[in-house]
N, C-alpha and C positions, 0 to 999 in steps of 0.2 A: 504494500500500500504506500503511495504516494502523497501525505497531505500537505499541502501546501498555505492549510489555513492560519490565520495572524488572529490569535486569540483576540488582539486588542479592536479589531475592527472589521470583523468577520464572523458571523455566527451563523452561516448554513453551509450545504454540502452541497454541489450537486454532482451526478456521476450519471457519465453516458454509457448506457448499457450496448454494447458489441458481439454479447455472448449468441445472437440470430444470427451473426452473419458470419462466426467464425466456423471453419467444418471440426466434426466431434474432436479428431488426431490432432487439431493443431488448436487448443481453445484454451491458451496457457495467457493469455492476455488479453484482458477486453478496457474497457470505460467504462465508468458506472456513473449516476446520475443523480442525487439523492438534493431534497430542497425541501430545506425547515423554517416554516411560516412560526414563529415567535407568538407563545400564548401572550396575551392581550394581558393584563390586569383587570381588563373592566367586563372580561364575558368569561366567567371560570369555565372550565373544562367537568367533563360527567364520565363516573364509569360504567359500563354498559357491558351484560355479561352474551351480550349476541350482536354480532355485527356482520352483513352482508360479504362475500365474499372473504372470509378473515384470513383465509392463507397467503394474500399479497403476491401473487405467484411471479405475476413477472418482475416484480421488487426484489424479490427472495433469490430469483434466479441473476439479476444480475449480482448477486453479493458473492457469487462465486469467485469471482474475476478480483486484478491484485493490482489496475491500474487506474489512476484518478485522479478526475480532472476540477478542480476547486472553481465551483463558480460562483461560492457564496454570497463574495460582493457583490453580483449583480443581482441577486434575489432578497437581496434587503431591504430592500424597501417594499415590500409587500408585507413586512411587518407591521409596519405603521399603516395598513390600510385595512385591515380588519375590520376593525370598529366604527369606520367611515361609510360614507355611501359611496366609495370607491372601489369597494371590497369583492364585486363582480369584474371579474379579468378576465378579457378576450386577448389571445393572442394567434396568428397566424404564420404560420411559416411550412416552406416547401415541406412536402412529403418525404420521409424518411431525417427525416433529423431530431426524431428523440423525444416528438411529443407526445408520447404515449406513455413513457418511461417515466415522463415530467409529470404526470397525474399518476400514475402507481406510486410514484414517492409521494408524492398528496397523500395519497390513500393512505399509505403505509404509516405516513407519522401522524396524519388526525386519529387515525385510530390508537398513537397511543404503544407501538410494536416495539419499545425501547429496546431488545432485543437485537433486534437487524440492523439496527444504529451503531452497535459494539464496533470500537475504534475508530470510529467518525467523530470527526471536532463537534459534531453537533452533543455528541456523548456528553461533553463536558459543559456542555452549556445549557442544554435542558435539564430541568432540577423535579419536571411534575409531570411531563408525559401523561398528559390529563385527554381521553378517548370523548372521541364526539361521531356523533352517526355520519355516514359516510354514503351518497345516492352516486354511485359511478354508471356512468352511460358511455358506451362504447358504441361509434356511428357506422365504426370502420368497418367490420365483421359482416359485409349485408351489400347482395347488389341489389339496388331499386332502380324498377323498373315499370314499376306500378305503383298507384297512392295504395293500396292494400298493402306492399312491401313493408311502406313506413310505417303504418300501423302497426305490422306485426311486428318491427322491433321496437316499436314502444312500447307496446304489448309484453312482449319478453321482460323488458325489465321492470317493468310495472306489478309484473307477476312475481317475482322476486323479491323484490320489496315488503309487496302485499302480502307476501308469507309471514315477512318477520312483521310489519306496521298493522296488518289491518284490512280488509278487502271487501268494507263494508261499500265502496263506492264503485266496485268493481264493474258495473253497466253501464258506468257515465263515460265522458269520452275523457283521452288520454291526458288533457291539462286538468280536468275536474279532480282526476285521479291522482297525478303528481302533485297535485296541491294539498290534496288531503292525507298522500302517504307523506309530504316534508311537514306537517303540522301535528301529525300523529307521533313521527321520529322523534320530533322536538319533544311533545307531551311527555312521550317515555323515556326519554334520556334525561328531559331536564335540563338540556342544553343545547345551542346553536346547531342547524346541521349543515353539512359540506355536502356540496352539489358541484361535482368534476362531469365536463363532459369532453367528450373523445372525438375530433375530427364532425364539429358540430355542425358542416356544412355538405359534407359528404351526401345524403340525396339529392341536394341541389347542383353539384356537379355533374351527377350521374343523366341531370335532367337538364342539359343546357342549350340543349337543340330540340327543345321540346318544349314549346313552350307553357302548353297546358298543362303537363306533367309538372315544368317546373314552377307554375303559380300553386297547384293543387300543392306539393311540398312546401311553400313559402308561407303559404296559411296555416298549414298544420304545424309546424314549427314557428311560426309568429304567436301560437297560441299558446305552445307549449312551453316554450320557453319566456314569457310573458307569464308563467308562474311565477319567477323569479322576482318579480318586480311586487308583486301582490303578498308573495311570501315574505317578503323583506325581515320581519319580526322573528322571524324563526330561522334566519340563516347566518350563519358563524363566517359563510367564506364560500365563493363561487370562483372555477376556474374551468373557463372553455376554450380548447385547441381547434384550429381548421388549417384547410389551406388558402381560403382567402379570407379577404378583410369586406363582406358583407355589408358593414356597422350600420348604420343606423336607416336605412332605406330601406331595407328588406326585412330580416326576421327578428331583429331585433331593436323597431320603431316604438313599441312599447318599454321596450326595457331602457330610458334615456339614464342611468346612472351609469349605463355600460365602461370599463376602465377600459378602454382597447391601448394597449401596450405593446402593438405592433411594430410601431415606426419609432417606440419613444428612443430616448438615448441611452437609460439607463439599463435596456435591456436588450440591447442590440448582440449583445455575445451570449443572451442567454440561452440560445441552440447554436451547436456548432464548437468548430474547434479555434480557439487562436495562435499566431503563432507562437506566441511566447511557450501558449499550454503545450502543442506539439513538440517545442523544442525541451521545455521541460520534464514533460513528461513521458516522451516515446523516445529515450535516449538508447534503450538498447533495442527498438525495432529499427529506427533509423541507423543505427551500426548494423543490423544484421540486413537492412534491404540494401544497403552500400556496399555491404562485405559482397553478394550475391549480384549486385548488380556493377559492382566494381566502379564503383562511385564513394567521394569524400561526404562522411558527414555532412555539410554545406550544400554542395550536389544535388544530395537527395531533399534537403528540403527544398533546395531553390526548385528543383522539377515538381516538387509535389505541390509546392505553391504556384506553378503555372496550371500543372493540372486541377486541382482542387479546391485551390484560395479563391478568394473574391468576390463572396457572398457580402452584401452591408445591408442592412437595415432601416440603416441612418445615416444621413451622408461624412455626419462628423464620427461616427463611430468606428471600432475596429475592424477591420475583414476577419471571414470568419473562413475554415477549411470545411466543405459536407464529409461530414463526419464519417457516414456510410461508406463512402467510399476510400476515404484514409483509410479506414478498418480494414476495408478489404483488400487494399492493396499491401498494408501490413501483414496482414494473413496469405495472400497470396505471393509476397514478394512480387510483386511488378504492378506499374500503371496501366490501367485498366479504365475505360467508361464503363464503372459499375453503376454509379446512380444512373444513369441516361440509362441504363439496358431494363431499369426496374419499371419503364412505361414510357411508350413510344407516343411524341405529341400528333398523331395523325389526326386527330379533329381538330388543331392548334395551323396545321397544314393546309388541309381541307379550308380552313376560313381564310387563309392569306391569298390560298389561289382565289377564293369564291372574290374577294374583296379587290382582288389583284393588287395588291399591295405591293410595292414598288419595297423588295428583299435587301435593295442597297442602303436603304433607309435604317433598315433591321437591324443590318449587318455591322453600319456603322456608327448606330446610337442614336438612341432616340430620347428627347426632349416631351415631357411629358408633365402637366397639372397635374396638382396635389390632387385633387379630384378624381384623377383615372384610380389612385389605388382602391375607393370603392365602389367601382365601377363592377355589376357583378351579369349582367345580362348581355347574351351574343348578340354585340354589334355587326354588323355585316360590312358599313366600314371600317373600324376599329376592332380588330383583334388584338391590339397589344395588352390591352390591361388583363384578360384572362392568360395571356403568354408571360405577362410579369406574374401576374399570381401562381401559376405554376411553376413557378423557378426557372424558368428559362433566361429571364433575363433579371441584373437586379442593379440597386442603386449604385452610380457611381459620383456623381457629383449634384450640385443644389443652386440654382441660382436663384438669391434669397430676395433680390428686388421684383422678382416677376414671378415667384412661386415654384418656376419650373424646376423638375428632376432630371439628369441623364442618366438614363438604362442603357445597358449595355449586357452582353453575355459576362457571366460570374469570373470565367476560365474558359480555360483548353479544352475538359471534359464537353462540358454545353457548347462555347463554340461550334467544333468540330463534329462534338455528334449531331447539334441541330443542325449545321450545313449538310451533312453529310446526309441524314434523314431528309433533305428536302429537293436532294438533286436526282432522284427517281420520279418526283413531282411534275416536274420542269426537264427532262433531258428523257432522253434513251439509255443512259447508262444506269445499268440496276446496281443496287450497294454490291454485290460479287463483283460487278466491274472497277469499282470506282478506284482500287488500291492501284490494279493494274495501269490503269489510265496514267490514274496520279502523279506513281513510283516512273512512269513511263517521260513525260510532261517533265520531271524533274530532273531526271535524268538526260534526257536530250540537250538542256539548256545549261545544267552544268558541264556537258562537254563542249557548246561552243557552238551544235546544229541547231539552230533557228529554223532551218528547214525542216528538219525531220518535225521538229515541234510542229510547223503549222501544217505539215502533213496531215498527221496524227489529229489533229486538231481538225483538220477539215474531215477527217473520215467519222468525229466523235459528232458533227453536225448533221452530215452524211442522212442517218435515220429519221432527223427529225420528222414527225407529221404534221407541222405546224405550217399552216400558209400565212409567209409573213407579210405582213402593212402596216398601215399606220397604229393601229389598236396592239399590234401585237410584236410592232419594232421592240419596245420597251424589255419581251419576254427574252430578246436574243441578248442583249446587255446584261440581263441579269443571269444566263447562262455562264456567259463571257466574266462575268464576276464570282461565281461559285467557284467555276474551273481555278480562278485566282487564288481567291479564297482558301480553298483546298489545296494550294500548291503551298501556301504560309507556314502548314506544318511541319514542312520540309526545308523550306527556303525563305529567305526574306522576298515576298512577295505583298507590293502596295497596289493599292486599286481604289481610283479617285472616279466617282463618277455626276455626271454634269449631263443637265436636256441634251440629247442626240451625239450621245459619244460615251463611251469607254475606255478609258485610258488607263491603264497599267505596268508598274516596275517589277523587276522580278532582280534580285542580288543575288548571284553564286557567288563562292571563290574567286574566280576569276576575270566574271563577266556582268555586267550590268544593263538588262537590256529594258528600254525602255520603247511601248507598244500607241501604237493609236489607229485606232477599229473605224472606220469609215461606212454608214452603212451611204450608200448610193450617191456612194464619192470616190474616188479615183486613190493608190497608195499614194500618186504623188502629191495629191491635196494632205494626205495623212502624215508626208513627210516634213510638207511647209510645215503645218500644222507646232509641230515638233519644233520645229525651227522657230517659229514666230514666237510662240508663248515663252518660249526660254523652258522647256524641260527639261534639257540638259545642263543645265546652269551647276543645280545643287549637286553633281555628279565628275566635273568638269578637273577637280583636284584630288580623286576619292585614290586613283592608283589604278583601280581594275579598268581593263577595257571594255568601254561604252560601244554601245547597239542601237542603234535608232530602226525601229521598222514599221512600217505604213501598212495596216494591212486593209484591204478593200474586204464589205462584204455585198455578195450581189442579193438583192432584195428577189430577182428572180430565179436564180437559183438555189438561195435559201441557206446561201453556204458563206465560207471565205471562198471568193474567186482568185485574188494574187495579193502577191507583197514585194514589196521591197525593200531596203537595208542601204542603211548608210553605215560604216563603221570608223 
């Protein structure tokens, strides 16, 4: 065990649990995740010899594991909100970073399990480990596809409850019912009770192309959790995870105390890894993925911070590593797109083609109102605010005079897998082809054939089915800029793009070639071109030998037709 905690100004734990993703033979080290809300003086705690769920399982099983990551400070201030009308906490963050973990440890200390705490800083700081009733709802567990679906997992846990509270209300509908199992809890315990829920937006996700489905879920969940607000006297502490930020427009217009601590600052590392924690804490998986990959200490984080860093929350806050995928590349020994391979955005896809969204926009950062983050209904022009909520893309900078955000991809991971997932959308090359192409494309240009590249290049056009014109000039640019794009992870490869033209750099070793795509203009127009604006200017003292090439593409045959070269 690693703790890291400063008795003087740190009084909770938390720990990322790993032990799902590690395989059975290699599960000698995980993260574990644990977070202790501070008994209040002014709402005592009750003990209570039945409490739902009491085994804590997935709490339990992360205590196996021997490594941890202290996030104490950033969970401290949810101390002092207990007793406020702040004390209902929404928080949102991409899938697989630990929010599930972060309510079983809820579970685990309101109920009081002093037990499973053993050698956690919190040990020494909790003196009363005082048990309060415990209402956990788990969203995740269930595909809805129907309003009958949601019923039946509210249903589920309604029943559960109504074992141990009560079932005298058990005809009425599912808020009648939550309201009278958290008013019964209170009655029998005598004290406040804690209501965790789990990926509390999950039917609404499942139902976003759908519109009637997704209002029929908005209401029932506008109702149900609209307990919350009515119940107010009877609850100790409320904490709901999702993956987006809803707030106050959809299902929780009723509930206006809501605390959403999504964007705040002081909780921007509280999923995720930082790198102080990685470098402190994974000292000897990062010696052993080095020793294996024959990489320095240093090496290895700097590649894992290209691959995995770059999550923010806040624009002023720390980046953060997805945590899922460290793990598994610590387990795995190699870099890997493991969160990208856990769900592929093809309805994320689907809307950019339907919207035709101009990809170069995507690719290279988007500026975006405070407003879009709750934005929660399919736009037909605006896909981006559901492509920020799913983590694809996240905060990089703030411009505080006009409000605006810039998004951009986290990393390498997302980068690369979303391009790479979206050039079967838009091209003939299917993902089996793309490495060949790629490795091919990069290879020709660090030897020096510019021909062979645009060879290759005209045969990867070669398939398309697309009859190009005006509506659909826009689609060949954006081909021309993935191919780019994709070639980045290989090479330095820049790509500027501007109304009716394509422009891209590409640095090997040796050679510097610098491109300008002509549709239904001449290479020599694409040569001036070059020459006029000063392209070669910033290249002109670099050392490598510079490339200038014009390439034409013919609108009627759909292709590149010629080029030329100046050297």
């Amino acid at each position: 065990k690693v703790d890291m905690g400063n008795a003087k100004g740190e009084i909770e734990k938390v720990k990322v649990d790993i032990e799902s993703v590690l395989p059975e033979k290699d599960s000698n080290f995980s993260v574990k995740t644990m977070v202790h809300i501070h008994d209040s003086p002014q709402q005592g705690g009750c003990d209570m010899g039945i409490y739902l769920n009491p085994s804590s399982i997935g709490f339990k099983r992360s205590l196996n594991s021997e490594i941890y990551v202290d996030k104490t400070g950033l969970i401290e201030k949810t101390n002092a909100l207990l007793d406020t009308e702040q004390k209902f906490i929404c928080v949102s963050r991409p899938r697989r970073f630990g929010k599930s973990l972060l309510l079983s440890t809820f579970e685990t200390y309101f109920k009081g399990q002093k037990e499973l705490f053993e050698g956690l800083a919190i040990e020494k700081m909790e003196t009363e480990w005082k048990k309060f009733p415990v209402l956990h709802l788990d969203l995740n567990a269930k595909k809805y596809e129907t309003p009958a679906d949601l019923i039946a997992m509210l249903n589920q846990a309604l029943e559960k409850w109504e074992a141990v509270y009560g079932n005298e209300k058990k005809d009425r509908s599912p808020e009648e019912r939550f309201a009278y199992v958290i008013e019964r809890a209170y009655e029998q315990a005598g004290c406040g009770v804690v209501v965790l829920v789990d990926e509390y937006d999950k039917p609404l996700l499942q139902a976003l192309d759908n519109d009637a489905l997704l209002e029929d879920y908005r209401k029932t969940l506008k109702a149900f959790y609209g307990v919350l607000k009515s119940a107010d006297r009877y609850l100790r502490f409320a904490f709901l995870t999702g993956v987006t930020k809803f707030s106050q427009v959809s299902v929780f217009s009723d509930l206006n105390q809501l605390n959403d601590i999504s964007l705040d600052y002081s909780y921007a590392t509280v999923c995720g890894i930082t790198q102080t924690e990685l470098v402190e804490t994974f000292t000897p998986e990062i010696e052993e993925f080095g020793r294996v990959n024959k990489l320095s200490a240093e090496e290895t984080v700097n590649k894992m911070a290209r691959q995995y860093d770059g999550y923010h929350f806040h624009p002023k806050g720390d980046g953060v590593f997805n945590p899922f995928s460290v793990l598994n590349a610590f387990s795995k020994r190699e870099l890997g797109d493991y969160w990208f391979q856990t769900g592929t955005p093809t309805f994320l896809v689907e809307m950019l083609r339907k919207s035709e969204y101009d990809l170069r926009i995507l690719l290279n950062g988007i500026e975006a109102p405070a407003s879009m983050f709750s934005e929660y209904r399919v736009e037909a022009n605006n896909p981006i605010p559901l492509i920020y909520q799913s983590g694809y893309l996240t905060i990089k900078d703030y411009d505080k005079e006009f409000g605006n955000y810039l998004l951009l991809f986290p990393n390498d991971e997302v980068r690369y897998g979303f391009i790479n997932f979206l050039v079967p959308f838009y091209t003939s090359m299917t993902n089996s082809d793309q490495g060949f192409y790629i490795g091919k494309f990069v290879q020709e240009l660090r030897a020096g054939d510019y021909n062979a590249f645009l060879t290759r290049l005209q045969a990867f056009f070669a398939d398309f089915p697309y009859q190009l014109n005006a509506k659909t000039e826009r689609h060949y640019q954006v081909v021309f800029y993935l191919v780019f794009k994709l070639m980045g992870q290989f090479t330095q490869a820049e790509v500027e793009s501007a109304t009716g033209r394509a422009d891209a750099v590409v640095k090997t070793p040796k050679y510097i070639y610098v491109f300008e795509f002509k549709l239904n203009g001449t290479a020599e127009e694409a040569l001036q071109q070059i020459e006029d604006k000063g392209y070669l200017i910033p290249y002109q003292a670099d050392g490598r030998e510079v490339i200038k090439l014009g390439v034409e593409f013919s609108a009627e045959e759909r292709n590149i037709s010629r080029w030329l070269n100046v050297m």
